[in-house]
C-alpha positions, 0 to 999 in steps of 0.5 A: 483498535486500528491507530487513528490518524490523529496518532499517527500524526503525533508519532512524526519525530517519535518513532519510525512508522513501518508500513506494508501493503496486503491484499487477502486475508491470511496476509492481512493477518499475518502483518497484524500478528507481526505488530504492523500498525498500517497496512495498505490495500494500493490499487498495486495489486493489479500489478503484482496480483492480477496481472495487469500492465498498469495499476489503471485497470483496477476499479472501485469493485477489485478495491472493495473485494480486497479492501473487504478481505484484508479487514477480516484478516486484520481487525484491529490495523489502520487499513488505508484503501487506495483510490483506483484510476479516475475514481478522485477525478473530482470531488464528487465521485471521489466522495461516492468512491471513498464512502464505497472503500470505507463500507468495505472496511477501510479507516482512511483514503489514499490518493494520488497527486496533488488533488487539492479539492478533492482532498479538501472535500474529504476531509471535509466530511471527515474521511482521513486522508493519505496524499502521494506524490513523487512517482504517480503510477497511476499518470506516470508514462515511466518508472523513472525516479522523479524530482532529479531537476530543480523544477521538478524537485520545487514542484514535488516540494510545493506539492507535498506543503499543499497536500498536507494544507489540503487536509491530508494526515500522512503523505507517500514519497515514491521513487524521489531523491533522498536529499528532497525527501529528507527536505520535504520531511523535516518541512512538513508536520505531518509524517512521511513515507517513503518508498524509494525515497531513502532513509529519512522520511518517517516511516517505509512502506514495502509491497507485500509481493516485493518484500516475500520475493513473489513475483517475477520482478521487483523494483530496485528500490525494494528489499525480498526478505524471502523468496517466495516463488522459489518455494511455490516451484519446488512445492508445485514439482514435488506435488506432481512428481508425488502424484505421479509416482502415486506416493500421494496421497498415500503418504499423508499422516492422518491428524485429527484436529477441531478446526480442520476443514 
């Protein structure tokens, strides 16, 4: 069964929450299978997945598809389904659209910001909630690191204090300093996340395409364990130069197997 957000609350202090995004099937379930408890279906993929320029050109309906696959890959890790752009604009929409991503197969919300109503009014209904604050994508105008002047560092501060007394069970820090960071961790009861937010909150989280070195560019915060796209290019060459020449597909080896397609 997916740890619940009462759990996670508890491990603050305990142990290190590690936390990946997914967004299709046989990735969801690969990150199961490895042993990570939560997994993030961010409103990210319309960046590293379908091209767009912003994260504010996803909507409600690509969230539930993914949010859907993702479930059927992992069925027993803590799915947090991201609220796209102007779905949270109040509380009423924003309740419509976390009802959409839980049918879809996610277990809490995450939004961006500091929504206090519409956290409220969430939480209310009992939907699990997962506040973000620091770098917003959604509303940013840059991807500049945020929180380096005092005002802007009280803001953060006074944002993260009122997003947990919202209602919210976990809250994101996103491309801040570290020392605010580890300020805001050791104030807050609730467990923190960090990206690009030093080694100090209580768990990490890593876009899945960063992490396999997918994609053309990767933010400096980031850490590629492999590289994926190289991989994807020698394979692509070889397929062609294979046809080609004619050598495939005469060169596949027959294998019967009962869970072929």
């Amino acid at each position: 069964m997916p740890i619940s957000a009462h759990e996670f609350v508890e491990m603050k202090g305990q142990r290190p929450i590690p936390m990946l995004t997914a967004y299709t099937c046989p990735v969801a379930r690969a990150v199961e299978q490895a042993g990570i408890p939560i997994i993030l279906v961010g409103d990210t993929v319309g960046m590293v997945e379908m091209g767009f320029d912003s994260t504010r050109d996803v909507t409600i309906e690509h969230m539930e598809y993914h949010v859907g696959a993702v479930r059927r890959g992992a069925p027993n890790t803590h799915i947090i389904g991201d609220l796209p752009y102007r779905t949270d604009r109040n509380p009423d929409i924003a309740l419509e659209s976390a009802h959409r991503l839980l049918r879809a197969g996610a277990d809490s919300i995450k939004l961006e910001g500091a929504k206090l109503d519409v956290i409220a009014a969430l939480v209310a209904q009992d939907i699990p909630v997962v506040g973000h604050t620091g770098l917003t994508p959604q509303t940013a105008k840059s991807f500049a690191k945020v929180g380096r002047t005092h005002s802007e560092a009280q803001r953060i501060k006074e944002e993260s204090r009122a997003i947990q007394d919202a209602g919210a069970f976990m809250l994101v820090l996103e491309h801040i300093p570290y020392e605010l960071a580890t300020d805001i961790t050791a104030e807050l009861r609730i467990p923190t996340i960090g990206i690009g937010a030093g080694p100090d909150c209580d768990g990490q989280v890593l876009v899945i395409n960063d992490a396999l070195g997918l994609g053309d560019y990767w933010p400096p915060f980031s850490k590629q364990y492999a590289h994926l796209s190289q991989s994807i290019l020698d394979v692509a060459r070889d397929f062609s130069r294979e046809v080609t020449s004619g050598e495939f597909p005469n060169n596949i080896i027959p294998f019967v197997n009962s869970g072929q397609r």
